[in-house]
N, C-alpha and C positions, 0 to 999 in steps of 0.2 A: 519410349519403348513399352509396348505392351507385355503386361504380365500373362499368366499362365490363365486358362476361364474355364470355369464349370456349369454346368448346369442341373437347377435342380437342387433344392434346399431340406435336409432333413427332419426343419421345424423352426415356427417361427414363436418368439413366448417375446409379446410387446415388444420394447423398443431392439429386442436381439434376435437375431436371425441364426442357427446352428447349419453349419454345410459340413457332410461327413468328410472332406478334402483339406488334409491338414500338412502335408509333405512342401516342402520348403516353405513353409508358409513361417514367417516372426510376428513377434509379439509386438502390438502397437504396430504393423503393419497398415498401410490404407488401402482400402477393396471400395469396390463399385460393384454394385446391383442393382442390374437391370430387372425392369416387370416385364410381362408380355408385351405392352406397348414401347418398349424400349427406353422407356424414361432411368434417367443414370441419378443413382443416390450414393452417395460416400458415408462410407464407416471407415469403424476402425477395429482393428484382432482386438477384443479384451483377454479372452483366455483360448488355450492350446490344450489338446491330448492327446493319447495317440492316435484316434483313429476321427478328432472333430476340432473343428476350429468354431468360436463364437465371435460374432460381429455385433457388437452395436451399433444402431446406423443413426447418422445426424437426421434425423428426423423424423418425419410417421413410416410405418412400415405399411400400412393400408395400401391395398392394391398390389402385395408380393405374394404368390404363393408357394409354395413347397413345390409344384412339378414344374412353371415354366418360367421359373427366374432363373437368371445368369450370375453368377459370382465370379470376379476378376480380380485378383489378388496382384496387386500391382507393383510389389517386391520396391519397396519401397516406405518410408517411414513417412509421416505429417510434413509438412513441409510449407514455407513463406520464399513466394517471390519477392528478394527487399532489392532496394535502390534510392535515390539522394528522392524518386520520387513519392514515399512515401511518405513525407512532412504535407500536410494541408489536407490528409485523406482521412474518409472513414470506410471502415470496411468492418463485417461479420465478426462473430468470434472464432471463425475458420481462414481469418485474413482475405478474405474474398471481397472486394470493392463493392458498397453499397451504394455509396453519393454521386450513381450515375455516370463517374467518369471510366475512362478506359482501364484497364488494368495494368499493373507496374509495369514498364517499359525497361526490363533487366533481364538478363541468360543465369544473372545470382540466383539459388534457390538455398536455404537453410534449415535443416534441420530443426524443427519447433520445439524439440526439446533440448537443445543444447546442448556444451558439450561440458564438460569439468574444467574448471578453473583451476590451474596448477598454485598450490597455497604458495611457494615460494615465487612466481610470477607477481603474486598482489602483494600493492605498495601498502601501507598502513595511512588512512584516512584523516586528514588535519587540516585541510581550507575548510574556515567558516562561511555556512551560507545565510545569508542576511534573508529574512522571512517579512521583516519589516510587522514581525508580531512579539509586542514585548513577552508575552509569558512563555515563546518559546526562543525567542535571540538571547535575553536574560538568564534566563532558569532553565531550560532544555532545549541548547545549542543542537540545531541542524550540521551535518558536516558534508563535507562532499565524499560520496561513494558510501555514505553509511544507509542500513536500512530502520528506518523511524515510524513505525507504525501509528496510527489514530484509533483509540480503543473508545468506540462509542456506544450509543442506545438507541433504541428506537423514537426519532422524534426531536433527537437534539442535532445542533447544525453542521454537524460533521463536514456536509456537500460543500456548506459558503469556507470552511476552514481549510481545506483542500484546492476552492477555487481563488482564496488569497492567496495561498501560499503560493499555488503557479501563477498567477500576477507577479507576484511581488518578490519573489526568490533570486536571490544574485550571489555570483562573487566577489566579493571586493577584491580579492586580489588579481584575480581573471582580469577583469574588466568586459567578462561575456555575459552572456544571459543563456539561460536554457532554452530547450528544446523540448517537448513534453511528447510523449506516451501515454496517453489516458486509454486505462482498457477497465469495463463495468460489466460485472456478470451478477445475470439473475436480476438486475435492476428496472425498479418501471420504465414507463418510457418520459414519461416526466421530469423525472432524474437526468435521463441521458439529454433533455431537450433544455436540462437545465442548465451543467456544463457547456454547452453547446453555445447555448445564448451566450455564457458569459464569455468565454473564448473569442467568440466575434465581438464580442462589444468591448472587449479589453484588448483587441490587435493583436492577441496571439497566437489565432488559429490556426495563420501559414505555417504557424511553427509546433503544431499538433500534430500526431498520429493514433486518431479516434480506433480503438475495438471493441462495438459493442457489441454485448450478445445477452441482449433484455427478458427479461421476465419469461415469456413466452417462448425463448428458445430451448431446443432440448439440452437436456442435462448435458452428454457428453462433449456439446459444442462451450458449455462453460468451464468447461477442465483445458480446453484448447485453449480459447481464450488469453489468459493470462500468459501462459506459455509461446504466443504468436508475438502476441506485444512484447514479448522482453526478447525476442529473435530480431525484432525491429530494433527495439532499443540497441544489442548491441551489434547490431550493424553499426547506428549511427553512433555510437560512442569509440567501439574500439576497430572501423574502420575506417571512417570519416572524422575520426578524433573531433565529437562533441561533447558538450557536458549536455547527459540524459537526466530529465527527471521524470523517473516511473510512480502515476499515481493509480492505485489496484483497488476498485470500488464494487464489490462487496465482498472481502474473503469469506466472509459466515456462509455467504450465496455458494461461494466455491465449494467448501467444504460439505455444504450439504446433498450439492450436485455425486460427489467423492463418496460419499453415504451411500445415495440413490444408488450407484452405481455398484459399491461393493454390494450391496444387497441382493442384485440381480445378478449379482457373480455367486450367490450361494458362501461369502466367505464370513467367517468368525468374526462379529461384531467387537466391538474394544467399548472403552466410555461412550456411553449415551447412541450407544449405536454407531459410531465411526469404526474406520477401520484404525487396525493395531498399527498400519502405516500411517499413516494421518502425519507424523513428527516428520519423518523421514521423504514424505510429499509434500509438506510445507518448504520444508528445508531447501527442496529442488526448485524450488520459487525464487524462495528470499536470497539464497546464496549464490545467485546471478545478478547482483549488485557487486558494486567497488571498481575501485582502478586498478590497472595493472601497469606494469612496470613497463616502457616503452611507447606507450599510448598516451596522447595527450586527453582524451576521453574520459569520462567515468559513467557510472550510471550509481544514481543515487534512487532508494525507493522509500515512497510513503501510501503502503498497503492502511486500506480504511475497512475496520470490521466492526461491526453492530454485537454487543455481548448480548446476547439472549438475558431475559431480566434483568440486566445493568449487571449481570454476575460474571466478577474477572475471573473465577477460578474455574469458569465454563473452559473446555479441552481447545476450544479455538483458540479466544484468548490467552490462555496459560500456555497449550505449546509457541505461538509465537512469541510470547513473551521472553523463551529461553531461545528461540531462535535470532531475535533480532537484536539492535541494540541500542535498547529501551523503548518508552513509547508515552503519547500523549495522551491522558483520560481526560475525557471530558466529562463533568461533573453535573448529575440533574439536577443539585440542588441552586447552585450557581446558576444555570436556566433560569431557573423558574426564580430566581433573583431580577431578571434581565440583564446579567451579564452575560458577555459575548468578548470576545470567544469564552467558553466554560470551560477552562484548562484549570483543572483539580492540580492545584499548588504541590502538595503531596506525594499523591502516586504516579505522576509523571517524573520522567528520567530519560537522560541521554545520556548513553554508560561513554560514551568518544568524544561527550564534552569537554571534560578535562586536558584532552590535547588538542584540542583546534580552539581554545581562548588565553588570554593572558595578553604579555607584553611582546610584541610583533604578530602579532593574529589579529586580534583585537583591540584592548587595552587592559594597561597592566592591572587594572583593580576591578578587572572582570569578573573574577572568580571569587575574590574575597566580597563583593556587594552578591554575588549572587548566593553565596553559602550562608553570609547571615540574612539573607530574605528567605530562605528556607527555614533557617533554625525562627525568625523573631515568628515567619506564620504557621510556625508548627506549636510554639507559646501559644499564639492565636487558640487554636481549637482546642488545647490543652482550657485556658480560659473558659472558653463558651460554654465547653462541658462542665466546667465546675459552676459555671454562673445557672446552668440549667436544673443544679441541684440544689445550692444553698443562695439564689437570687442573684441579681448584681449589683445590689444594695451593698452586699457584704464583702465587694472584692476588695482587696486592695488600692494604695493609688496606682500602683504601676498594672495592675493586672489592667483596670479599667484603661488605662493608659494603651495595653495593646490590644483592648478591645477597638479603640478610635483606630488602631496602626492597623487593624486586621480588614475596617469597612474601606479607609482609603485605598489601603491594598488592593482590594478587589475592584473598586471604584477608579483609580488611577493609574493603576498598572497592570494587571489582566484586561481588565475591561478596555475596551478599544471600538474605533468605528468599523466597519467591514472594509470601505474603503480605506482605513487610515494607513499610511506604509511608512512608520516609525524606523528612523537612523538606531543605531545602534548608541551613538551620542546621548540622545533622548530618552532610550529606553532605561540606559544608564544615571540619568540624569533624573530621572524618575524616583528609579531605585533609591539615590541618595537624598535626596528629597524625604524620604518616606521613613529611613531610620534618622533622618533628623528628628525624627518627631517623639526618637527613643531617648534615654538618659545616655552619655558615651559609655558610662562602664558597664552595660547593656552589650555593644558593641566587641563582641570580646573576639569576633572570626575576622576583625579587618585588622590589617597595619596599621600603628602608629600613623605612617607617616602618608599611609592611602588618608586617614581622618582629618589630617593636615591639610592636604591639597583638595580633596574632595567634596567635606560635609561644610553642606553652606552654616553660615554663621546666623 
C-alpha cells in the first residue's frame, strides 16, 4: 500500500533532506524520494516538529532538489523480508540481497528494530559452549544465550579469533552446531572478503547469514545494519528453533556512525562527542540475545570492538562492558610476544561462567583449576613488576619458580594454533599440567580431593 506523497522539499543540508509535511508522519518512519528523473532513494524520519519532518537518506542526495522532488512517506517502520531462506545469503546493511541471487522468497516481513523481551519470558543461560580455545573454555566460559563481547585494538587478531570461534563453537549437550549471523559495519572490504574466504573454506557458509555494510557505505545504513541481522537471527532462533550465533564487527564503526548522525540532528553531545543515549542504544542491541522460555532456540552474541588507543575506559568499551556479560581483552603485549590468541589473562571475565561449568556441565574441577590459574598468573605479574625494579637475580626461589609458571602459561595454555579446536579434556589437562609445576601448598583454591585425582605425580 502506498503511503501519502509530497512534492517539493524545503531544503536539503548533505545527507538530510527537510519536507515542510509532517502530519501523520512517525519517527523512524521509511520515505522514498524521487528526483526529477524518477530514480527512488530510501531514508529514514530522523526527527519531527510541528510544522517539518527531517529525512536522512541511505545514500547521496546529489541530483534532489528542493522544487521537483517527490517525498512518499510510507507509514511504515524499517523492515526485513526473513525466511528459512536467508542462511547461505549476503545482503546490504539495509537487508537487500547483494550475492546476485533472488530476493527472500517469504510474505514474512519484521520489524528491524524489534520488539522487547518480556524479562519473565527469559530462561537464565547455563549450556557450555565449547570454543575449542583454551583461554576462553578454561578461564572465560562462552555460555549459550549470553552476550560476550571481544575488546580489541587496532592491528591485533581479533577477525582470525572470531573466525575460530564460528568454526569451532558447539554444544556438547545439544549435539547441534550453530548457524551464524555475521553482520560488519564500517569495515574494509578486505575484512568482509576475509570472513568470507574463511566461511567457504571451513564449510560453514550454507549456514551464514552475511550483512555487510563496508567502509563506504553511508552512515545511516550502519546503524541498520546490526539491527537487520539480529531480526534475522531471531527469526531463526525463536521461530525455527536454532541455536544463533551473532558475530557484530565493528561496534566502535557503529557508534561512530551514532555520533555522525547525532550531530547532524543538531543534538547535545555527551563524552567525547556521542550522544547522552549511546548506553541506552547499545542496550537495544545487546539485549536481543538469550533464550526464552518455550523455544528450543537461542541467540547467543559476540560483538567485536576496536578500543580507540587500546583505552578500555573509552565510553564504547566501558558502556558495553556494563551492558554485557563480561568480555575478552586482547592484550598487545602478548602480540607482540607472538602469542595467539592474545587473551589478557586478567581483564577478561565471563560474569555466567560460574553457572554453565562444574560437575554435570562440564567437569567437576572445572572451576577450582580455573580460579587458581587466575590467582597463580595474577602472582605472575605481581613478580615481573617486582623483578623490574630490584632484578631477578634477587627473587626468591618461589617467585623465580612462578616466573617459569607465568612463560609456560602463555606458551602452553593461551597460546594455541589458529587451526587448533582443543577438547575441553585437554584444555583442562593442560591447566593441571601447569600447577604441577607449583609447590601443592601453593595450591590453596583446589580440593583436597580434585589434587588427588587430578595433579599428575
Amino acid at each position: 500500500m502506498r503511503g501519502v506523497e509530497y512534492k517539493g522539499l524545503s531544503r536539503i543540508e548533505g545527507p538530510v533532506v527537510i519536507t515542510a509535511h509532517s502530519r501523520n508522519v512517525g519517527f523512524n518512519e521509511v520515505v522514498a524520494v524521487y528526483d526529477r528523473e524518477g530514480e527512488r532513494r530510501l531514508g529514514r524520519v530522523i526527527d519531527l516538529g510541528r510544522d517539518y519532518a527531517a529525512v536522512q537518506i541511505f545514500g547521496s542526495t546529489s541530483g534532489l532538489s528542493t522544487t521537483f522532488s517527490r517525498v512518499e512517506f510510507l507509514g511504515r517502520p524499517m523492515e526485513l523480508r526473513v525466511g528459512i531462506g536467508l542462511l547461505g545469503r549476503v545482503f546490504n546493511g539495509l537487508g537487500e540481497p547483494i550475492d546476485g541471487g533472488a530476493p527472500i522468497f517469504s510474505s514474512t516481513c519484521a520489524d528491524v528494530n524489534g520488539l522487547p523481551i518480556n524479562p519473565y519470558a527469559r530462561t537464565y543461560p547455563r549450556d557450555f559452549i565449547q570454543t575449542g580455545i583454551s583461554s576462553i573454555d578454561g578461564m572465560n566460559t562462552l555460555i549459550r544465550g549470553q552476550k560476550l563481547p571481544i575488546f580489541s585494538g587496532n592491528g591485533l587478531p581479533h577477525n582470525r579469533l572470531a573466525a575460530q570461534i564460528v568454526r569451532q563453537a558447539k554444544i556438547l549437550t545439544a549435539g547441534e552446531n550453530f548457524v551464524i549471523v555475521f553482520c560488519a559495519m564500517g569495515v574494509k572490504y578486505d575484512v568482509a572478503r576475509f570472513f568470507l574466504d574463511d566461511f567457504e573454506h571451513s564449510g560453514v557458509l550454507s549456514n551464514v547469514a552475511l550483512f555487510l555494510s563496508l567502509a563506504d557505505s553511508p552512515s545511516l545504513e550502519r546503524l541498520i545494519a546490526p539491527r537487520a541481522a539480529l531480526t534475522a537471527a531471531e527469526y531463526l532462533a525463536y521461530q525455527q528453533g536454532m541455536h544463533v550465533l551473532v558475530v557484530m564487527t565493528d561496534m566502535t564503526n557503529y557508534c561512530e556512525a551514532l555520533r555522525e548522525v547525532s550531530s547532524i540532528r543538531g543534538e547535545v553531545p555527551s563524552r567525547k562527542g556521542y550522544p547522552g543515549y549511546l548506553y541506552s542504544d547499545l542496550a537495544s542491541l545487546y539485549e536481543r540475545a538469550g533464550k526464552i522460555r518455550g523455544s528450543e532456540g537461542s541467540i547467543t552474541q559476540v560483538p567485536i570492538l576496536t578500543m580507540p588507543n587500546d583505552d578500555i575506559s573509552h565510553p564504547v568499551p566501558d558502556l558495553s562492558g556494563y551492558i554485557t556479560e563480561g568480555q575478552i581483552v586482547l592484550d598487545r603485549e602478548l602480540f607482540q610476544k607472538g602469542v595467539y590468541p592474545p587473551v589478557a589473562g586478567l581483564p577478561s571475565l565471563s560474569r555466567l561462567m560460574k553457572d554453565g561449568i562444574g560437575e554435570g556441565m562440564t567437569r567437576e574441577d572445572h572451576k577450582d583449576v580455573s580460579s587458581q590459574l587466575f590467582a597463580a598468573y595474577s602472582k605472575v605479574k605481581q613478580v615481573r613488576n617486582l623483578a623490574s625494579i630490584i632484578g631477578e637475580e634477587e627473587l626468591s626461589d618461589i617467585d623465580k619458580l612462578y616466573l617459569k609458571f607465568g612463560e609456560a602459561f602463555e606458551r602452553d595454555f593461551i597460546s594455541q594454533d589458529e587451526y587448533e579446536d582443543r577438547s575441553l579434556e585437554q584444555t583442562l589437562g593442560i591447566g593441571w599440567k601447569l600447577l604441577a609445576m607449583l609447590p601443592q601448598d601453593e595450591l590453596l583454591r583446589i580440593k583436597k580431593e580434585f589434587l588427588e585425582k587430578y595433579l599428575p605425580r
